[in-house]
C-alpha positions in Angstrom: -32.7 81.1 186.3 -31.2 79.6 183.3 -34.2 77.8 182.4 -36.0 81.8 182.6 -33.2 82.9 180.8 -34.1 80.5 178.0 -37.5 81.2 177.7 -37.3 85.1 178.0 -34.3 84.2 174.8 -36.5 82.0 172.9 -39.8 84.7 173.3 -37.4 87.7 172.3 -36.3 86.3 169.3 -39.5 84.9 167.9 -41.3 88.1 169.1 -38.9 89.9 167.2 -39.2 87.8 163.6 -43.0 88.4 164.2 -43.0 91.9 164.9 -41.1 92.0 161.2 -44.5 90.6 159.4 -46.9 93.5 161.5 -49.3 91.7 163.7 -50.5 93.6 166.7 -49.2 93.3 169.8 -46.0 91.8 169.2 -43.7 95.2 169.3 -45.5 95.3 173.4 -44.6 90.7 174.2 -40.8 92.2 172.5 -40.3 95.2 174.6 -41.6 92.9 177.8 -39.0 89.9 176.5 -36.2 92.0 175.7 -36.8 94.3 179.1 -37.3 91.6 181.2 -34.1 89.8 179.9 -32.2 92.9 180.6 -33.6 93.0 184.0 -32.4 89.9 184.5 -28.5 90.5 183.6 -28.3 93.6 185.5 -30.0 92.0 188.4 -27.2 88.9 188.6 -25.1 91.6 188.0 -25.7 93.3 191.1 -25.7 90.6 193.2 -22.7 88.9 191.8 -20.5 90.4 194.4 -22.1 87.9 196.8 -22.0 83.8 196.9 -25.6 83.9 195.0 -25.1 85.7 191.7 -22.7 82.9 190.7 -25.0 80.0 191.5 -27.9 81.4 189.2 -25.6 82.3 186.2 -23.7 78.7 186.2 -25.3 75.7 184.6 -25.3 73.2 188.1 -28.3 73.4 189.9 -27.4 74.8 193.7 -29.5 74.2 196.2 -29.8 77.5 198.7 -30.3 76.7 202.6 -29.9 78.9 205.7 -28.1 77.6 209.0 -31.4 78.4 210.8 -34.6 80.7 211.1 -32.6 83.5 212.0 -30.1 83.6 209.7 -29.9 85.8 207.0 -26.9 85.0 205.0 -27.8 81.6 202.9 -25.3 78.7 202.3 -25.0 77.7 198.7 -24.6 73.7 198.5 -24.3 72.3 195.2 -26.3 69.0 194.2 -23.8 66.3 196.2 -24.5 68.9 199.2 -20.8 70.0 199.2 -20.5 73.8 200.0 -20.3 75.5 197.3 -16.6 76.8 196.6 -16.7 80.9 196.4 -15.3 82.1 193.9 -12.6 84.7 194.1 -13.0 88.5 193.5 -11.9 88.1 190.2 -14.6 85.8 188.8 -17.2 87.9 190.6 -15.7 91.4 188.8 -16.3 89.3 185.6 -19.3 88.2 186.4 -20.3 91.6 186.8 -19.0 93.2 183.9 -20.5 90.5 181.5 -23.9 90.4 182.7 -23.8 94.6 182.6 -22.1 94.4 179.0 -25.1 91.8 178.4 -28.2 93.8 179.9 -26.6 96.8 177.7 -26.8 94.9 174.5 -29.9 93.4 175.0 -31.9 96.8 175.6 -29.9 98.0 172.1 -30.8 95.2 170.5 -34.6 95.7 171.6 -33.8 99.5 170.5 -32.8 98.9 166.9 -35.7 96.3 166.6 -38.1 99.0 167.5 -36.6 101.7 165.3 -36.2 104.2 168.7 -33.5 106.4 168.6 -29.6 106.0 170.1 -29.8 102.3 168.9 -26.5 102.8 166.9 -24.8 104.0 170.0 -26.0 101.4 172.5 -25.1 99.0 169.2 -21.7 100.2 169.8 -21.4 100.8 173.1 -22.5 97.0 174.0 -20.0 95.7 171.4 -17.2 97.8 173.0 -17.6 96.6 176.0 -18.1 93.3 175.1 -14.2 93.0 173.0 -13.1 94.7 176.0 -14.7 91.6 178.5 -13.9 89.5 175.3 -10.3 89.5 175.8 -9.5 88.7 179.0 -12.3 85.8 179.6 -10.8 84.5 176.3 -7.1 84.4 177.4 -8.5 83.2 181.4 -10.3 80.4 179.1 -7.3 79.6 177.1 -5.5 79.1 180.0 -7.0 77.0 182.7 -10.7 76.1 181.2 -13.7 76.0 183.0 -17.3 76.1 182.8 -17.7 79.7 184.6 -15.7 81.2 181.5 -17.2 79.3 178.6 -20.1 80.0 179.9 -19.8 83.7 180.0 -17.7 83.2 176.6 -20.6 81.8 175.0 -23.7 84.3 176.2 -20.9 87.0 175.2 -20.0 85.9 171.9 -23.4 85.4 170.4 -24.7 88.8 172.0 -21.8 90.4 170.0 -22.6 88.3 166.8 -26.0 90.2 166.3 -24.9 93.2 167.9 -22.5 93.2 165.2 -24.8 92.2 162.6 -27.1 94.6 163.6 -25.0 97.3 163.4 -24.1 96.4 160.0 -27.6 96.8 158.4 -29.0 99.8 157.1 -31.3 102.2 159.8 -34.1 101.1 157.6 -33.4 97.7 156.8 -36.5 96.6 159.7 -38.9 99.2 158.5 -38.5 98.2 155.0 -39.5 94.8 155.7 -42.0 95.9 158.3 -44.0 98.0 155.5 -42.5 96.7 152.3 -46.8 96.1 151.4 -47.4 99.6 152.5 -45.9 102.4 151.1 -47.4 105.0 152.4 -46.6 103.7 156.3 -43.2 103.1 154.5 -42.5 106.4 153.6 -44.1 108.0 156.9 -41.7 105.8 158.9 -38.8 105.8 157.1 -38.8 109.5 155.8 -38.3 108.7 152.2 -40.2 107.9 149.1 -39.9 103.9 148.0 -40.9 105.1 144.2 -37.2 106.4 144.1 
């Protein structure tokens, strides 16, 4: 899942600097990246009330296996085939607030990069949420360190970072660069005149 995680991160992003020189196709390989990474946090964030949403979100490789044919609930065993430890309720209600917060600021991210409407308020919306998960994952980190909570401090803090920096920019700031060799596109996109 990580490695998926990466890829779908890696695509976004250089979908995203292509879209800003306007060849074809890339706004549709953005929306797919961008969705698809979405889909991705709210679908750990589902299941992170059970043993499995942990295991795909943390960096050691854990090995799922089923008692038998019949069973349907799988035991988790990390690498040295220990079972894994379950976390407590806790680590899976953070688990499930950060991968929401994340899926939310993903698809705003993917909005203001696309110029669609209510990106300012899924901007801020995802960087509320995310000083409000911020705080306590800092302080838990603070205080007895471990790789679950840098790990979600991490994906949180650089999600926030270009949330933040989005935010910042002018509404046009992306469509300026898109069309800056075309102003007649320019000014149909924009609304204004690029003379003035």
């Amino acid at each position: 899942m990580r490695k998926l995680e990466r890829i779908l991160l890696i695509t976004s992003v250089l979908m995203a600097v292509i879209n800003l020189f306007g060849f074809p196709g890339t706004t549709l390989f953005m929306t797919i990246s961008y969705c698809s990474l979405a889909f991705i946090y709210m679908f750990i964030s589902v299941i992170s009330l059970g043993k499995l949403g942990i295991g795909l979100i943390v960096t050691k490789p854990l090995v799922v296996e089923y008692a038998s044919d019949n069973s349907i609930f799988p035991s988790i065993k990390a690498p040295n085939n220990s079972v894994f430890n379950p976390v407590g309720w806790k680590q899976k209600v953070a688990l499930f607030l950060v991968c929401y917060c994340l899926s939310v600021m993903a698809l705003a991210i993917l909005f203001r990069m696309s110029y669609w409407a209510g990106s300012s308020l899924m901007l801020t919306f995802g960087i509320a949420q995310s000083v409000i998960i911020l705080i306590p994952v800092i302080i838990k980190q603070l205080s007895k360190p471990s790789l679950f909570y840098k790990q979600m401090l991490i994906r949180l803090s650089i999600f926030s970072i270009i949330c933040v920096l989005l935010l910042m920019l002018p509404a046009n700031f992306f469509i300026d660069i898109k069309y800056r060799n075309n102003p007649k596109m320019l000014q149909e996109r924009s609304g204004h005149d690029p003379n003035q």
